[in-house]
N, C-alpha and C positions, 0 to 999 in steps of 0.2 A: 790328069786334072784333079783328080781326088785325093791323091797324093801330095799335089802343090800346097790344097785347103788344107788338108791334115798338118803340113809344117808348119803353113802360116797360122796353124791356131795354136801351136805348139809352142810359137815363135812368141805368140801375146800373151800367153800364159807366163813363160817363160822372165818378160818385160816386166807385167804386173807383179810378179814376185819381185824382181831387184826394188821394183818402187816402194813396196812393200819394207824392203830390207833398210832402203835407205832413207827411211821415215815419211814416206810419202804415201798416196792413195793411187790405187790403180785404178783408170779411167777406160769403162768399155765407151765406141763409138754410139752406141745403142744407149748409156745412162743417161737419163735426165738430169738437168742442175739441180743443185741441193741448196733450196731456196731457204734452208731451216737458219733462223737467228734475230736477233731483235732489230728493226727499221723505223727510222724515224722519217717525219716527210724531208723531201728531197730540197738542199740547199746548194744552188747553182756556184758554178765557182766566179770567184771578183769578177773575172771579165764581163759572165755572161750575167751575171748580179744587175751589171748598167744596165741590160737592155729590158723593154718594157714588154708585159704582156704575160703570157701563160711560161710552162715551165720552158728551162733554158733561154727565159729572155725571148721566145716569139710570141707572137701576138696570136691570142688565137681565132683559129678559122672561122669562118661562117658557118652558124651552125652547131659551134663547139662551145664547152662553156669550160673555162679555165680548173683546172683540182684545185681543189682545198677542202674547206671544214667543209663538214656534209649538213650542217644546217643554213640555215639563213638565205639573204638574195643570192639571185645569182642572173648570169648573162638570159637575155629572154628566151626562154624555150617557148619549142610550136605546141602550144598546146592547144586542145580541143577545151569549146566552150564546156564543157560537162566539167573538165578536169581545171580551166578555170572559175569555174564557182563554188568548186569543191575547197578550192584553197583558199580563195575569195572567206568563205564564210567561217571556214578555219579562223585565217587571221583576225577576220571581225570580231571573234568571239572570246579571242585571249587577248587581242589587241588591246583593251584596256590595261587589263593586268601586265604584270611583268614575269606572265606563269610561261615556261619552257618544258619541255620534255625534260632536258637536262636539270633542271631544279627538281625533276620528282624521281630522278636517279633512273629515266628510261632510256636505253641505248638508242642511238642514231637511228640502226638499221642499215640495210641495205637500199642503192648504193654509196648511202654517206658514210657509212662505216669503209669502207676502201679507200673513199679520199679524203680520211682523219680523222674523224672525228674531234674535230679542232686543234686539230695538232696532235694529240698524242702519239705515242708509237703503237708497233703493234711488233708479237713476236711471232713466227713461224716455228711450226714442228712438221719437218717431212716428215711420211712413211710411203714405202711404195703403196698403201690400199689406201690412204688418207691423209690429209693436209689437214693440221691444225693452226687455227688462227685465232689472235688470244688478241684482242683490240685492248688498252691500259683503259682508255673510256669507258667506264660503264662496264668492266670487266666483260665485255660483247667476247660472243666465243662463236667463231663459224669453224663445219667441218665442212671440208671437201672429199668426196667419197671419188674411188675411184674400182670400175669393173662390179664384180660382184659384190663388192662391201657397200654399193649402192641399195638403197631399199626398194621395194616394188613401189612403184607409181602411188596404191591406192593408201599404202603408208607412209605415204610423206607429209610429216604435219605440216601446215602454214604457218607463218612469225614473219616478224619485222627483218630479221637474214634469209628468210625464204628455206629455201633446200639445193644444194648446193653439189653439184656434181661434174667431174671434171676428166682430161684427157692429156695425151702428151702428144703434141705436131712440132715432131725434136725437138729443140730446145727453147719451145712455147707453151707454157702453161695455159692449156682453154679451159677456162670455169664459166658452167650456165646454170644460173640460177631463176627457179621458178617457185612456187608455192608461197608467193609474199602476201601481205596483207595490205589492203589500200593504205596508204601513208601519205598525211597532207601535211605533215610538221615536220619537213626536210626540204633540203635545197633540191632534188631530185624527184618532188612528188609525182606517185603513182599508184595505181588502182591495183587490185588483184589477179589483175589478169598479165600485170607487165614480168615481161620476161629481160634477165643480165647476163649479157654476154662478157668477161674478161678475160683480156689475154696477156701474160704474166712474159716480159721473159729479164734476162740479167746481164748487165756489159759493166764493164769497169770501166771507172774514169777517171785520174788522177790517180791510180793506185786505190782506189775505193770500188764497193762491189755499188751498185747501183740496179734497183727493182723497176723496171717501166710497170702500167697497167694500163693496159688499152679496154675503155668501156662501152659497150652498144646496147641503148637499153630503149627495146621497143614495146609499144602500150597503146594498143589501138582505142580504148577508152581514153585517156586523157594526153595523146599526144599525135599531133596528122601524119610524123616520121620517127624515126628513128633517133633517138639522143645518144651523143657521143663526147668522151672527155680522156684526159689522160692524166695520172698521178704518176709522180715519181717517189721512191722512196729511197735514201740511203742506208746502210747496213750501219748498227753501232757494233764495233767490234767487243766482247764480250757483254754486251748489254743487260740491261734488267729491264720488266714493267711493274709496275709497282700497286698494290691493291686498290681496288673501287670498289664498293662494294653498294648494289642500291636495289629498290623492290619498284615494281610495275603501278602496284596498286594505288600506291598514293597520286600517283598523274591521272590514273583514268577515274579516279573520286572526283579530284577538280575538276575536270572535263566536265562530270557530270551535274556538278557544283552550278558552274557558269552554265552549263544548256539551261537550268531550271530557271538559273536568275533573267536568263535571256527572255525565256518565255511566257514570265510574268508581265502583266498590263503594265502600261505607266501609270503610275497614279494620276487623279482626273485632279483641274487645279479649278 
C-alpha cells in the first residue's frame, strides 16, 4: 500500500513537470482557484439579456434583492423599526440637498463595495496568506487575511469594509466580515453589529472566466432575518483600474453642516 502512494506521487510529480515543460501550470487537487485579475460587473449573454429580473435573466427570490451598485434603493428589505428610522432620518436630512457620499469622495463600503460600486471594476491579487481587493471607486482597498496572517480579535480596527477574514471549502472562497461601522448611506444599510458572509467561487462561460458571490448578511439590530443577494462579475482579460483618489473628511463636515442647520428653530413669522 505505501509503495502504491509512493508511485502515484512520483507519478504527479512526474506530470507537473511535463506541464511545466510544455508551457503550462501544474495543478495540485488540493490548489485553490486563482481568483487574481481585473472583473468588471457580469454581463449576461444575448439570450439570457431578454429575460427579466436579477442576474442571468431570473427573477429574483423572495427575500433577495437583485446585485448592482451598492448605493441607492433597492428591493424592500425586513428591517427592524430601529434600522428603519435610522435610514428614515438619514435620507431626511440630505434629502434636500444633492449631497452623496460619493461627491465627498467616500467609498461605498461594505457590502456595497462587492456589488459595484456603481459599476466600476474591481482587481484581485491572490496570495496564499491574503487576497487583495482594489475596488476602481474610491480607490476602496479590502484585505482578506487568511490563518495566521489574521490579526487577534482585540486588533481589528472597525471601517466602512469592516475586517475581513477568510477560508477555502475547495474550490469556494468563504469571506466573513465583521468590525463594520453603522452605515445608513448604502443600499444594504447596517449597524455595527452586522456581520458578511461571502462565498466566492469561478465557472467559465462562453469561454470567459466568470466570479459568482453569494452574500448573507445578518444584523439583529436593523434587520428580523438574514439578507441575501448575488453579484456576478466577469474577468477582463489583461485589464487595468484606473485612479480615484478622495479624502473622508469633506462628507462627514457636511453631515455635520446639515445636523446644525436641522437643528436650528424655524424662524417665528
Amino acid at each position: 500500500m505505501q509503495q502504491s502512494l509512493v508511485l502515484r506521487f512520483r507519478l504527479l510529480v512526474m506530470l507537473g513537470v511535463a506541464a511545466v515543460a510544455a508551457g503550462g501550470s501544474p495543478v495540485r487537487a488540493a490548489d485553490p482557484p486563482d481568483f487574481t485579475g481585473v472583473w468588471t460587473t457580469y454581463q449576461p449573454p444575448a439570450a439570457q439579456a431578454r429575460g427579466a429580473g436579477g442576474p442571468g435573466g431570473a427573477a429574483p427570490a423572495a427575500g433577495r434583492a437583485a446585485g448592482g451598485a451598492g448605493r441607492g434603493g433597492a428591493t424592500a428589505l425586513p428591517m427592524t423599526e430601529v434600522g428603519r428610522q435610522k435610514v428614515a432620518a438619514y435620507r431626511a436630512l440630505v434629502g434636500p440637498t444633492s449631497d452623496t457620499p460619493g461627491g465627498y469622495c467616500l467609498g461605498t463600503g461594505m457590502p456595497g463595495s462587492m456589488l459595484g460600486s456603481g459599476g466600476y471594476p474591481m482587481e484581485i491579487v491572490q496570495r496564499p496568506e491574503e487576497i487583495l481587493v482594489v475596488y476602481e471607486a474610491h480607490s476602496e482597498i479590502r484585505r482578506i487575511y487568511f490563518g495566521n496572517r489574521n490579526l487577534a480579535a482585540e486588533d481589528r480596527i472597525p471601517g466602512r469594509n469592516g475586517y475581513s477574514s477568510g477560508r477555502w471549502e475547495g474550490d469556494t472562497l468563504v469571506v466573513e466580515t465583521t468590525k463594520l461601522v453603522e452605515q445608513v448611506d448604502q443600499q444594504y444599510a447596517h449597524s455595527d453589529a452586522a456581520k458578511i458572509v461571502e462565498r466566492y467561487r469561478m465557472i467559465e462561460e462562453n469561454g470567459r472566466k466568470v466570479l459568482i458571490a453569494e452574500m448573507t448578511m445578518t444584523d439583529p439590530v436593523f434587520y428580523t432575518q438574514p439578507v441575501t443577494t448575488e453579484k456576478r462579475w466577469s474577468q477582463v482579460p489583461n485589464g487595468h483600474v484606473l485612479p480615484y483618489e478622495c479624502a473622508e473628511e469633506g462628507w462627514n463636515k457636511r453631515l455635520e453642516e446639515l445636523e446644525k442647520k436641522a437643528a436650528k428653530p424655524a424662524p417665528s413669522k
